[in-house]
PDB file as gemmi writes it, atoms N, CA and C in Angstrom:
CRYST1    1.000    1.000    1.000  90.00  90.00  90.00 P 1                      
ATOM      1  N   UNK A   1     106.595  35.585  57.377  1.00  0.00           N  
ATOM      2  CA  UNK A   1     105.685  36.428  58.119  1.00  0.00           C  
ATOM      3  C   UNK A   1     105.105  35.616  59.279  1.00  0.00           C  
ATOM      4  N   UNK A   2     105.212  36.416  60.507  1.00  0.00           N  
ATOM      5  CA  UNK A   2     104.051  35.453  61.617  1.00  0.00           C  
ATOM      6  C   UNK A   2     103.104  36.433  62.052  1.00  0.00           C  
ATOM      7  N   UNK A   3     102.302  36.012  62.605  1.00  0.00           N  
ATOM      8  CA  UNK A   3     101.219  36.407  63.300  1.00  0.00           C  
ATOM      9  C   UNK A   3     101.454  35.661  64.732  1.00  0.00           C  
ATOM     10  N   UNK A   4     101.089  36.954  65.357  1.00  0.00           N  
ATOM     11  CA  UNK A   4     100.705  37.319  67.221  1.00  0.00           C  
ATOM     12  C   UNK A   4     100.066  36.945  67.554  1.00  0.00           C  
ATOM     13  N   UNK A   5      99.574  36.005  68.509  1.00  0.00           N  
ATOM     14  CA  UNK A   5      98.052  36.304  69.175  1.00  0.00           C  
ATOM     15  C   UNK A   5      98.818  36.842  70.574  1.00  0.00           C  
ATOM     16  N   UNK A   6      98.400  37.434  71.139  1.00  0.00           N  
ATOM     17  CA  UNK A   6      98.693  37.963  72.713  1.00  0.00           C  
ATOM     18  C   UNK A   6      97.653  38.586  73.490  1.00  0.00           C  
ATOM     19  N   UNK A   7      97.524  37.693  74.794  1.00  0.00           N  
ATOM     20  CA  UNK A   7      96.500  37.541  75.635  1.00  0.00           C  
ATOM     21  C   UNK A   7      97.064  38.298  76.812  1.00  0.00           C  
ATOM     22  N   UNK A   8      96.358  40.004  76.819  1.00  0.00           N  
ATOM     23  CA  UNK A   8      96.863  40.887  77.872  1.00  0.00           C  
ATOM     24  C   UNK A   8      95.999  41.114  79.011  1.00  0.00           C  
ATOM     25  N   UNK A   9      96.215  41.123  80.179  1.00  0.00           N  
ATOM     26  CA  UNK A   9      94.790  41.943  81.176  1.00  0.00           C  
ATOM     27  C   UNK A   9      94.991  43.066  80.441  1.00  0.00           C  
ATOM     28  N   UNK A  10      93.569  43.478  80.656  1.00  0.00           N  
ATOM     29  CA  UNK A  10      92.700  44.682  80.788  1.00  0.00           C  
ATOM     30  C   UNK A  10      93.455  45.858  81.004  1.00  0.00           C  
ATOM     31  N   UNK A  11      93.786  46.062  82.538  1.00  0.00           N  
ATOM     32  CA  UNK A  11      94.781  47.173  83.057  1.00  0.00           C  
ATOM     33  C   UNK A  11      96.025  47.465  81.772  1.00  0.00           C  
ATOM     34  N   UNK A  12      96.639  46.313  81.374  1.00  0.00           N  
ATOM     35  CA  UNK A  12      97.680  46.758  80.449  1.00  0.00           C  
ATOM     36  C   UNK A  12      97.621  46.983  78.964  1.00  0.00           C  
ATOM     37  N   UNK A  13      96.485  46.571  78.664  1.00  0.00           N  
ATOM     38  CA  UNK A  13      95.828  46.556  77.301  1.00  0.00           C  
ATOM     39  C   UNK A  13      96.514  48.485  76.452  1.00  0.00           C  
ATOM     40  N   UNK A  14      95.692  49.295  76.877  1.00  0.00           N  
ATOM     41  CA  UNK A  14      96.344  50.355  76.589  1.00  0.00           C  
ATOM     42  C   UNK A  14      97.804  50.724  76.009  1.00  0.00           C  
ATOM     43  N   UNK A  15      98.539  51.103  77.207  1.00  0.00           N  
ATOM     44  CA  UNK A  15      99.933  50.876  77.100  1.00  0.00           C  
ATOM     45  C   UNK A  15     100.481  49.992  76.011  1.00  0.00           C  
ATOM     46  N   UNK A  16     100.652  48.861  76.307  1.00  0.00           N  
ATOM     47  CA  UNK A  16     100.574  47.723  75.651  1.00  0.00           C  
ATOM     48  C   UNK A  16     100.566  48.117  74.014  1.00  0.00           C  
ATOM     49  N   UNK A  17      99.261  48.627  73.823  1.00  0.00           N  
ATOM     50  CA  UNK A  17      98.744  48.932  72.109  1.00  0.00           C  
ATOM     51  C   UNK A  17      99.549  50.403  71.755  1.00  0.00           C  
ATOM     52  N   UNK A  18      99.692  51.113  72.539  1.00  0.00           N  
ATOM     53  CA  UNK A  18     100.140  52.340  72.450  1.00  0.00           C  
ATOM     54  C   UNK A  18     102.182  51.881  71.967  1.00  0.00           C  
ATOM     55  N   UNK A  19     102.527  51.190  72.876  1.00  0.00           N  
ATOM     56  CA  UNK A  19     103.645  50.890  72.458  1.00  0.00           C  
ATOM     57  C   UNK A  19     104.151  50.068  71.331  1.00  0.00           C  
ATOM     58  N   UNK A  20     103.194  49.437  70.958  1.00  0.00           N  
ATOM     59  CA  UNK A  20     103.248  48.329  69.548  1.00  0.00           C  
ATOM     60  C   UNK A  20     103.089  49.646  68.566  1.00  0.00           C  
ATOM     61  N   UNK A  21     102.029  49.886  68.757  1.00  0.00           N  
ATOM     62  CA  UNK A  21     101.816  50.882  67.103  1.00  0.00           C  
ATOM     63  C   UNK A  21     103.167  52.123  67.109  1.00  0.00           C  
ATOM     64  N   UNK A  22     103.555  52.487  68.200  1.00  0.00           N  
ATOM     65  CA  UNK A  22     104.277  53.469  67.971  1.00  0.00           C  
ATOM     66  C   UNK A  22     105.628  52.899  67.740  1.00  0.00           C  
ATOM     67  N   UNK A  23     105.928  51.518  67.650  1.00  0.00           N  
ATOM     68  CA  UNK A  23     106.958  51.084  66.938  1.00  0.00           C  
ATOM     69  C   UNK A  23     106.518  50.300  65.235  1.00  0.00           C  
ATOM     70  N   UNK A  24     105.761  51.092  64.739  1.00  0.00           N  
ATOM     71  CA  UNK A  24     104.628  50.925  63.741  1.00  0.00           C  
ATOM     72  C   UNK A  24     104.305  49.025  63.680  1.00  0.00           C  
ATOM     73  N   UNK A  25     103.497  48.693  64.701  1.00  0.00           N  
ATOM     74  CA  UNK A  25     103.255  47.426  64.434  1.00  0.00           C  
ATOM     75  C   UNK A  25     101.642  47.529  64.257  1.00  0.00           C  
ATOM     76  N   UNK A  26     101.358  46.863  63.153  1.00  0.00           N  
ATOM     77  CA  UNK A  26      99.648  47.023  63.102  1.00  0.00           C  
ATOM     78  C   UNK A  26      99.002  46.419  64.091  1.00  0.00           C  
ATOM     79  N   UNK A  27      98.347  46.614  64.651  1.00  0.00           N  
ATOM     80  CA  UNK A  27      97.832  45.721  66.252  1.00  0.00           C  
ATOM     81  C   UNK A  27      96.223  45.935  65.679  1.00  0.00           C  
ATOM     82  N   UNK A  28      95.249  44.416  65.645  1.00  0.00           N  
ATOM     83  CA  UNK A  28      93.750  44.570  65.831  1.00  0.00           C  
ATOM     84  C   UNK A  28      93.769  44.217  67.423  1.00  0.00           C  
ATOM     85  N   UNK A  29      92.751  45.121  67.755  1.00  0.00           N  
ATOM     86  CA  UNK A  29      92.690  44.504  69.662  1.00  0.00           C  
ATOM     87  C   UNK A  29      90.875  44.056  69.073  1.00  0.00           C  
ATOM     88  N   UNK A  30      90.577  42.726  70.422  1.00  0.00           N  
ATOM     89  CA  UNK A  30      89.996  41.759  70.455  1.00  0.00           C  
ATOM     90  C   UNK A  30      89.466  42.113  72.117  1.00  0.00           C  
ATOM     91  N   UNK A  31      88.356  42.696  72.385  1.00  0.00           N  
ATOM     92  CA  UNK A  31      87.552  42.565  73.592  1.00  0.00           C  
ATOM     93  C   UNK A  31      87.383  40.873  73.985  1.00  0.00           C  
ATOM     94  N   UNK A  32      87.906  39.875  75.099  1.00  0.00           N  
ATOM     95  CA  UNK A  32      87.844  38.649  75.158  1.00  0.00           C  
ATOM     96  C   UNK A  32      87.536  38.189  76.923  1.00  0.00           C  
ATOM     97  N   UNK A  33      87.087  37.072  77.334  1.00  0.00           N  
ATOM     98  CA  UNK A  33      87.317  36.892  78.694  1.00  0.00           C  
ATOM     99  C   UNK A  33      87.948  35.250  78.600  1.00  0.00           C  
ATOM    100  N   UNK A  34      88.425  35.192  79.740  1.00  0.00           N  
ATOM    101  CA  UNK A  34      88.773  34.004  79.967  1.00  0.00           C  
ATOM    102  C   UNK A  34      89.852  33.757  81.301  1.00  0.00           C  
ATOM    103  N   UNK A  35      90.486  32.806  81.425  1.00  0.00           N  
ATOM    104  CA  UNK A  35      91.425  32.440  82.794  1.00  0.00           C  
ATOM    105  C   UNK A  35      91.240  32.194  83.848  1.00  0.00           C  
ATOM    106  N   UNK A  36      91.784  31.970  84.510  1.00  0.00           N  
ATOM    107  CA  UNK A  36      91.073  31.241  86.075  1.00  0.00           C  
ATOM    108  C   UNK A  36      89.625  32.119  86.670  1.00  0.00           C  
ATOM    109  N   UNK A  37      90.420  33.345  86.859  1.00  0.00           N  
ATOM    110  CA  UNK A  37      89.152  34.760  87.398  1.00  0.00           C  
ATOM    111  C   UNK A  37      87.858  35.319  86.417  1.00  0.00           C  
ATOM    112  N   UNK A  38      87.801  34.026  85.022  1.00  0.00           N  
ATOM    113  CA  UNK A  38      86.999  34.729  84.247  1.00  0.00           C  
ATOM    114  C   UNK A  38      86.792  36.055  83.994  1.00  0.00           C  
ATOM    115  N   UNK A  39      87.367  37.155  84.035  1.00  0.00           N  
ATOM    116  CA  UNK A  39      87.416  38.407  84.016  1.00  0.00           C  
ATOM    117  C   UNK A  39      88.065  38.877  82.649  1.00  0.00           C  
ATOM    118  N   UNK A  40      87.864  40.076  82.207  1.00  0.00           N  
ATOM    119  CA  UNK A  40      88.285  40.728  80.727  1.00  0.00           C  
ATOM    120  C   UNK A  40      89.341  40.429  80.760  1.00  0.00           C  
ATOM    121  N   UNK A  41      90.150  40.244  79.442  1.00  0.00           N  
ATOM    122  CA  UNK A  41      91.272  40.902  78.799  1.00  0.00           C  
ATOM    123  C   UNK A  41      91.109  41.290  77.355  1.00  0.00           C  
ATOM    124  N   UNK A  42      92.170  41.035  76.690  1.00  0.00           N  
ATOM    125  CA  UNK A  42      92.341  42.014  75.400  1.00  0.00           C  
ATOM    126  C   UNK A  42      93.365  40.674  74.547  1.00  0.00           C  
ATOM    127  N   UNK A  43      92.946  40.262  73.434  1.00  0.00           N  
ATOM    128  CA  UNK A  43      93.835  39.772  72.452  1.00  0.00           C  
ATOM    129  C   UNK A  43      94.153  40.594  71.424  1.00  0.00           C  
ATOM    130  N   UNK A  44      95.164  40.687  71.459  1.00  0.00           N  
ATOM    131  CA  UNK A  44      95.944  41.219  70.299  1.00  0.00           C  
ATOM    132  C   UNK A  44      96.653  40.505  68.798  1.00  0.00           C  
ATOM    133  N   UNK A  45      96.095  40.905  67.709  1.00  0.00           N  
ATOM    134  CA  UNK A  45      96.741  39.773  66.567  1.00  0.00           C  
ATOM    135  C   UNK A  45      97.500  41.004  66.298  1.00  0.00           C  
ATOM    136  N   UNK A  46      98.865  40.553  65.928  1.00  0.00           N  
ATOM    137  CA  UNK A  46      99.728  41.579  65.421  1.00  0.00           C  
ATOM    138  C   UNK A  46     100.286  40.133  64.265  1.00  0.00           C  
ATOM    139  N   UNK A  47     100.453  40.915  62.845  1.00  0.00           N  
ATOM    140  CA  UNK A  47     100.962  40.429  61.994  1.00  0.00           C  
ATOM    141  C   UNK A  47     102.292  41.055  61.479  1.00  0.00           C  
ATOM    142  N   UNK A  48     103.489  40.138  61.362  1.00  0.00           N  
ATOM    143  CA  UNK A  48     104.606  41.171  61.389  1.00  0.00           C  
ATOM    144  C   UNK A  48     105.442  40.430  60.533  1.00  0.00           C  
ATOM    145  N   UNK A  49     106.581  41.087  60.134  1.00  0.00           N  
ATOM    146  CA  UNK A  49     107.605  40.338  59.913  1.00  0.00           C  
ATOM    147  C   UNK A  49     108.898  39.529  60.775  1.00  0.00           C  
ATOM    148  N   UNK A  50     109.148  38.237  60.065  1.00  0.00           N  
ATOM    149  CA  UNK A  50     109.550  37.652  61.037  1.00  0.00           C  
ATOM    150  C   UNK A  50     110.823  38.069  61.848  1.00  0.00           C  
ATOM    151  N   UNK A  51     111.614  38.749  61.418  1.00  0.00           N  
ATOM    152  CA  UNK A  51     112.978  39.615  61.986  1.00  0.00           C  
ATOM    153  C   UNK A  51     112.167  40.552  62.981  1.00  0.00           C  
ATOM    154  N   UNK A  52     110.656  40.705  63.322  1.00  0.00           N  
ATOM    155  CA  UNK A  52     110.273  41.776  64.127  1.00  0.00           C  
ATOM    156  C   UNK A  52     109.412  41.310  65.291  1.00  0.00           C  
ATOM    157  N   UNK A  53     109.433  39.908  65.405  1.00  0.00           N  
ATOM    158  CA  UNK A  53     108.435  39.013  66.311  1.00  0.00           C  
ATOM    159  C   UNK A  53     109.188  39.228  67.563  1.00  0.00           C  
ATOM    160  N   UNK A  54     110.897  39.309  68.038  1.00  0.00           N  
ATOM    161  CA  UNK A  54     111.402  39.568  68.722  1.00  0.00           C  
ATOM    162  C   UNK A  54     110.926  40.712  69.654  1.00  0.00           C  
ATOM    163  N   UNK A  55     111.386  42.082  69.137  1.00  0.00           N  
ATOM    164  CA  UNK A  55     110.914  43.323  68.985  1.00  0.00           C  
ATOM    165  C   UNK A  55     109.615  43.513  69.608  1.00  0.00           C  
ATOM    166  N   UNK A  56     108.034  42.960  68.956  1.00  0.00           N  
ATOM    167  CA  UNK A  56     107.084  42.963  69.427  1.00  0.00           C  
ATOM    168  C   UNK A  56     107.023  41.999  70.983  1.00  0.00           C  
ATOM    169  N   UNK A  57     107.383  40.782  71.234  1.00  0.00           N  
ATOM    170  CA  UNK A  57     107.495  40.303  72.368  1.00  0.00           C  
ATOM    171  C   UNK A  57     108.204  40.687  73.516  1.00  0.00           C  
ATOM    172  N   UNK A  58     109.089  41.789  73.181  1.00  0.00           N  
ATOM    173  CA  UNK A  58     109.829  42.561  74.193  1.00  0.00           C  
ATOM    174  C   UNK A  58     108.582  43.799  74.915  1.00  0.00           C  
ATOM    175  N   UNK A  59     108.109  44.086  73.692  1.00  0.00           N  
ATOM    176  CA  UNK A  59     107.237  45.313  74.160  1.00  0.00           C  
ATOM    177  C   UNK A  59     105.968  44.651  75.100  1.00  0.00           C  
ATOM    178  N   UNK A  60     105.803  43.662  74.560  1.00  0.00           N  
ATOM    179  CA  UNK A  60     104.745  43.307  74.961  1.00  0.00           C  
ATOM    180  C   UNK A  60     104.969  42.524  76.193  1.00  0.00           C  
ATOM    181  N   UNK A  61     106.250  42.127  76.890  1.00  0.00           N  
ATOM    182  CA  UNK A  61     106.691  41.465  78.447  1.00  0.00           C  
ATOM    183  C   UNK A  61     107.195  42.959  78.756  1.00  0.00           C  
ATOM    184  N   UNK A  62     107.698  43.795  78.301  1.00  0.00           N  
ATOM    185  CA  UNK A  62     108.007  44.808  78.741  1.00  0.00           C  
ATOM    186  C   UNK A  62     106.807  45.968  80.152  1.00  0.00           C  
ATOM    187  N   UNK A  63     105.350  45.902  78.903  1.00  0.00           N  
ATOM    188  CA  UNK A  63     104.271  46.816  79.569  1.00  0.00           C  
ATOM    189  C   UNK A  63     103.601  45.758  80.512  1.00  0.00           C  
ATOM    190  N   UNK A  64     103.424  44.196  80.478  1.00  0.00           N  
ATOM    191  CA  UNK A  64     102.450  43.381  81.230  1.00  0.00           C  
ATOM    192  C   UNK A  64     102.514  43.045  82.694  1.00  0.00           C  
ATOM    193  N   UNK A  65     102.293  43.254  83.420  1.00  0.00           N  
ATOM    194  CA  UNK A  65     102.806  43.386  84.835  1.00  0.00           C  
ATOM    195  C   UNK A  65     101.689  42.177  85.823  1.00  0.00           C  
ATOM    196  N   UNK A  66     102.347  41.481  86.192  1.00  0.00           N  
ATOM    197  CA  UNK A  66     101.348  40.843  86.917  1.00  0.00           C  
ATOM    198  C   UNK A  66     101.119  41.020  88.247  1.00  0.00           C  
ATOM    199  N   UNK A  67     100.000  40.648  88.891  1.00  0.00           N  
ATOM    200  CA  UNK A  67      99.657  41.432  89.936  1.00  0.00           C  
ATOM    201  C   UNK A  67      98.860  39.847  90.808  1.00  0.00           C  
ATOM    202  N   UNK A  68      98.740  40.880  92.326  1.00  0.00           N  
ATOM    203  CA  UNK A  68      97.968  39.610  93.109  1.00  0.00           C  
ATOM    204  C   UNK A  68      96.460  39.505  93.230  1.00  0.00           C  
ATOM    205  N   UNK A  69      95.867  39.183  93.243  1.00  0.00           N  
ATOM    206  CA  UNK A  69      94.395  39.089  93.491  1.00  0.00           C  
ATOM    207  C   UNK A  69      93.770  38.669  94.622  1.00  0.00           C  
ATOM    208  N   UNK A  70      92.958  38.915  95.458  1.00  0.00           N  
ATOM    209  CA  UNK A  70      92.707  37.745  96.062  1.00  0.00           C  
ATOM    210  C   UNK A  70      91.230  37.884  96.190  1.00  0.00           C  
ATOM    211  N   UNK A  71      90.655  36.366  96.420  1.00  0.00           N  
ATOM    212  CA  UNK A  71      89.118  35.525  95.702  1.00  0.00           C  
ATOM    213  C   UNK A  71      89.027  34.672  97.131  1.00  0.00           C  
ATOM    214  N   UNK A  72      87.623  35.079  97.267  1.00  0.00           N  
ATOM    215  CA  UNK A  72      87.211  33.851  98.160  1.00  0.00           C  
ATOM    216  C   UNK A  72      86.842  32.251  97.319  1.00  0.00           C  
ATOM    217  N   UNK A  73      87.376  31.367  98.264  1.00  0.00           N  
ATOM    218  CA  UNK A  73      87.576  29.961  97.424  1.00  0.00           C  
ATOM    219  C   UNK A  73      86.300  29.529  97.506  1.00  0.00           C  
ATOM    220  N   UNK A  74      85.948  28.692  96.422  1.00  0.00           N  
ATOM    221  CA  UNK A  74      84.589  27.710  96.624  1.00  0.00           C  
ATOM    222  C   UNK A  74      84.132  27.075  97.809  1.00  0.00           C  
ATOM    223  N   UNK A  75      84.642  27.640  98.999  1.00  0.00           N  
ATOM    224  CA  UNK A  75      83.970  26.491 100.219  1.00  0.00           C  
ATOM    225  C   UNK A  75      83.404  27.437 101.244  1.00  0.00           C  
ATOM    226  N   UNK A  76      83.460  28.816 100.192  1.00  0.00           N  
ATOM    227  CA  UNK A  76      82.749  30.054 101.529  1.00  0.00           C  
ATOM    228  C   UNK A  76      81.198  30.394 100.659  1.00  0.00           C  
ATOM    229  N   UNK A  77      81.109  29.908  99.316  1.00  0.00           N  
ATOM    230  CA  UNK A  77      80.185  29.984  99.092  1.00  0.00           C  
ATOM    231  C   UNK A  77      78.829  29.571  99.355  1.00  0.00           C  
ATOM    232  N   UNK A  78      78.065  30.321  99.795  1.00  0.00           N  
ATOM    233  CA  UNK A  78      76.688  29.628 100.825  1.00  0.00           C  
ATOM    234  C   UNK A  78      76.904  30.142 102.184  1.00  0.00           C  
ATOM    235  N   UNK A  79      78.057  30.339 102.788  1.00  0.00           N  
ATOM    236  CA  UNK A  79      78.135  30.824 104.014  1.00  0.00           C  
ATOM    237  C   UNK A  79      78.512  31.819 103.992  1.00  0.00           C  
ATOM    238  N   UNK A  80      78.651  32.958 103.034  1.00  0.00           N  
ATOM    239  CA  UNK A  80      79.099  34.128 103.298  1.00  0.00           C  
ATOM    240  C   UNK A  80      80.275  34.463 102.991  1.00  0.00           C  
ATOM    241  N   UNK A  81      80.737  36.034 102.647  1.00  0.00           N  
ATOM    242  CA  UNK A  81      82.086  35.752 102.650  1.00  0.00           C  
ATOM    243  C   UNK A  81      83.167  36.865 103.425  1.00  0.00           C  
ATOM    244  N   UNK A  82      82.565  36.454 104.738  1.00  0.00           N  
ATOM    245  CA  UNK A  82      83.246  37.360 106.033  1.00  0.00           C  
ATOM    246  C   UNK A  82      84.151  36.854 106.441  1.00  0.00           C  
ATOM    247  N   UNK A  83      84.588  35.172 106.416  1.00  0.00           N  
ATOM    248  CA  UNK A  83      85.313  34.507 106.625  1.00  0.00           C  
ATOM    249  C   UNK A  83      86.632  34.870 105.804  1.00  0.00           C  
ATOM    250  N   UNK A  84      87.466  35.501 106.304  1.00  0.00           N  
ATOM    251  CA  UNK A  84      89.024  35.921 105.875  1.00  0.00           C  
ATOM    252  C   UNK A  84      89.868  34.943 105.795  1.00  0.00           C  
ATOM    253  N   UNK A  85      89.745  33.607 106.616  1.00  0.00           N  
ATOM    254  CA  UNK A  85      90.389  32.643 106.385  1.00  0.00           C  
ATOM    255  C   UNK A  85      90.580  31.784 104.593  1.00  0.00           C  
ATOM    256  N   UNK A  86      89.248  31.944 104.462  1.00  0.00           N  
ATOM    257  CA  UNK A  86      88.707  31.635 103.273  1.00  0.00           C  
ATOM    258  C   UNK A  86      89.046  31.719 102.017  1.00  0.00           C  
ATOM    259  N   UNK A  87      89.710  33.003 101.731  1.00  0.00           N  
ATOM    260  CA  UNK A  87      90.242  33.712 101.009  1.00  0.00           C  
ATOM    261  C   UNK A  87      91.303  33.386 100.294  1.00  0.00           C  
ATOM    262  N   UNK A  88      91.895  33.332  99.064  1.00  0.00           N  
ATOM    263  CA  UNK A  88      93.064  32.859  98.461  1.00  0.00           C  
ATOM    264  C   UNK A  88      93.593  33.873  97.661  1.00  0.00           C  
ATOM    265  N   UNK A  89      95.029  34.262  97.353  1.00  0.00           N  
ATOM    266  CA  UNK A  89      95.575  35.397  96.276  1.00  0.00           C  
ATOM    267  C   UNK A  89      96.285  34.386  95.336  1.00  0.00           C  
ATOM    268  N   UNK A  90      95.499  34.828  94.400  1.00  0.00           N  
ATOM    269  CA  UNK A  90      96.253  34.333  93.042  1.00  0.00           C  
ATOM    270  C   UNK A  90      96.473  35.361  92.161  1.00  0.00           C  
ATOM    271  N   UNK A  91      97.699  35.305  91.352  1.00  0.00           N  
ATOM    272  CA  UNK A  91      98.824  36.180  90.566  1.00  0.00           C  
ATOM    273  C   UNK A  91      97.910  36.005  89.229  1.00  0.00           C  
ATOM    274  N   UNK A  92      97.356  37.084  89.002  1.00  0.00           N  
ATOM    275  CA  UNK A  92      96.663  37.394  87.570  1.00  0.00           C  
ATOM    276  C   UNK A  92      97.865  38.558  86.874  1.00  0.00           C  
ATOM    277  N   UNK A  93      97.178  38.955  85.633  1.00  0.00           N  
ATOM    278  CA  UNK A  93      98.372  39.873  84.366  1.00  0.00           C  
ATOM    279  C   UNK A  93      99.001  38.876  83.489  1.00  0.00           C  
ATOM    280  N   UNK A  94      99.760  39.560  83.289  1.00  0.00           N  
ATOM    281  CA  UNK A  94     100.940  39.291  82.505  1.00  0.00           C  
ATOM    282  C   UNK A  94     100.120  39.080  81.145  1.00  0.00           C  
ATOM    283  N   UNK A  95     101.074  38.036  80.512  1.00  0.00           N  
ATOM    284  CA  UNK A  95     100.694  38.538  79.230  1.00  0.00           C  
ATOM    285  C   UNK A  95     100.790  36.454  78.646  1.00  0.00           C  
ATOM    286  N   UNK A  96     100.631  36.191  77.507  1.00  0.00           N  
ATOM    287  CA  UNK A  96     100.288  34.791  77.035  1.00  0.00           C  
ATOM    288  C   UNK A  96     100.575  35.260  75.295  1.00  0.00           C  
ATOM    289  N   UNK A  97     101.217  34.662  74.423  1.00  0.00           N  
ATOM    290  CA  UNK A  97     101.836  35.118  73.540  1.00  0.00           C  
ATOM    291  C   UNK A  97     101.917  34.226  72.452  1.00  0.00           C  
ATOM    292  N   UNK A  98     101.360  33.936  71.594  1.00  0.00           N  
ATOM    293  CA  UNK A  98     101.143  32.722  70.417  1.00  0.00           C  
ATOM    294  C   UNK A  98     101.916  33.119  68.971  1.00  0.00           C  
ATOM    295  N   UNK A  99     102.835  32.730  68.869  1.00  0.00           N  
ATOM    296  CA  UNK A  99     103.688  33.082  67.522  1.00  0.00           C  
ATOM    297  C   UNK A  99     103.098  31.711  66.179  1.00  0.00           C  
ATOM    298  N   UNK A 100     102.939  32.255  65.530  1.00  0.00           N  
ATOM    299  CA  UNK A 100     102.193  31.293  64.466  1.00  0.00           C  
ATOM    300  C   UNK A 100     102.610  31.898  62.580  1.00  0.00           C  
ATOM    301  N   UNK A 101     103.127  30.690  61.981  1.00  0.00           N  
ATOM    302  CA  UNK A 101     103.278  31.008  60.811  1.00  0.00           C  
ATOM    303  C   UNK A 101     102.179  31.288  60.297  1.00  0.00           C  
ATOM    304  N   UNK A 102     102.559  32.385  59.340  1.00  0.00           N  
ATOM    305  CA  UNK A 102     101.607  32.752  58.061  1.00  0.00           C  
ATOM    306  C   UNK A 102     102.520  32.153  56.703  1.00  0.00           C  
ATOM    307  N   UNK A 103     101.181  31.387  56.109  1.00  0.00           N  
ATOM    308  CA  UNK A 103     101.971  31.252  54.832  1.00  0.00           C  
ATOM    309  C   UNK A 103     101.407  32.233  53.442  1.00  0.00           C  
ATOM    310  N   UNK A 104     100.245  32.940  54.038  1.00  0.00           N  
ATOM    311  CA  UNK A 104      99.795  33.786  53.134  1.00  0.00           C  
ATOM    312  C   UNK A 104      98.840  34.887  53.615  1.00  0.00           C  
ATOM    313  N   UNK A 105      99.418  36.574  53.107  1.00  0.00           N  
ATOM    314  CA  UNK A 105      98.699  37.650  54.109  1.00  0.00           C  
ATOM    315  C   UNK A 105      98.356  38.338  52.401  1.00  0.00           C  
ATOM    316  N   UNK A 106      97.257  39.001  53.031  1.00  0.00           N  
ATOM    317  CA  UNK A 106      97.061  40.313  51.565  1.00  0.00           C  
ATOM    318  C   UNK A 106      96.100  40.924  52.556  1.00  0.00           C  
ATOM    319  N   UNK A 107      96.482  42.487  51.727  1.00  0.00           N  
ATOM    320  CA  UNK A 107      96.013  43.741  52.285  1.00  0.00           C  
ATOM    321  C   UNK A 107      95.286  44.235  51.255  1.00  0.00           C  
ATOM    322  N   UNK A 108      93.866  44.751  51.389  1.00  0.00           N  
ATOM    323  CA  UNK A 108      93.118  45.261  50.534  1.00  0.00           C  
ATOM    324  C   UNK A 108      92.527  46.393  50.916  1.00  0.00           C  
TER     325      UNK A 108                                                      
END                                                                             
């Protein structure tokens, strides 16, 4: 048996859960922040069997889409941030995916 952890943006979180369970995978979702942009996402523990860790990691690169952002950099701060030069796009989404043995699960 393994266990999931999978670290989704926000935007794909939905989808994402909608497509796990409807290939009956038990999914707990996890309200979380973190990553460069400090901004939401969603962890997902899915506990599965191991012939099905495949399966779930398809679905789950399948719905995650990454996208561009763009952030004014630390050197416009204090002066405003009208300065367009300033500005940087960095590629947020996608998805981050932790496969981890279980050596012991029970359901009660």
């Amino acid at each position: 048996m393994k266990l999931l952890i999978a670290i989704v943006n926000n935007e794909d979180s939905a989808v994402v859960a909608s497509a796990l369970t409807k290939e009956k995978f038990t999914v707990t979702k996890l309200s979380t922040t973190g990553g460069f942009l400090m901004v939401g996402n969603t962890t997902f523990l899915i506990g599965t069997d191991d012939n099905r860790v495949d399966l779930a990691k398809s679905i789950i690169q399948k719905h995650c889409m990454t996208r561009k952002h763009t952030v004014n950099t630390s050197e416009s701060l204090g002066r405003g941030f009208d300065d367009g030069a300033l500005a940087s796009e960095v590629t947020v989404g996608g998805a981050m995916v932790f496969v981890l043995g279980v050596e012991e699960s029970e359901k009660y």
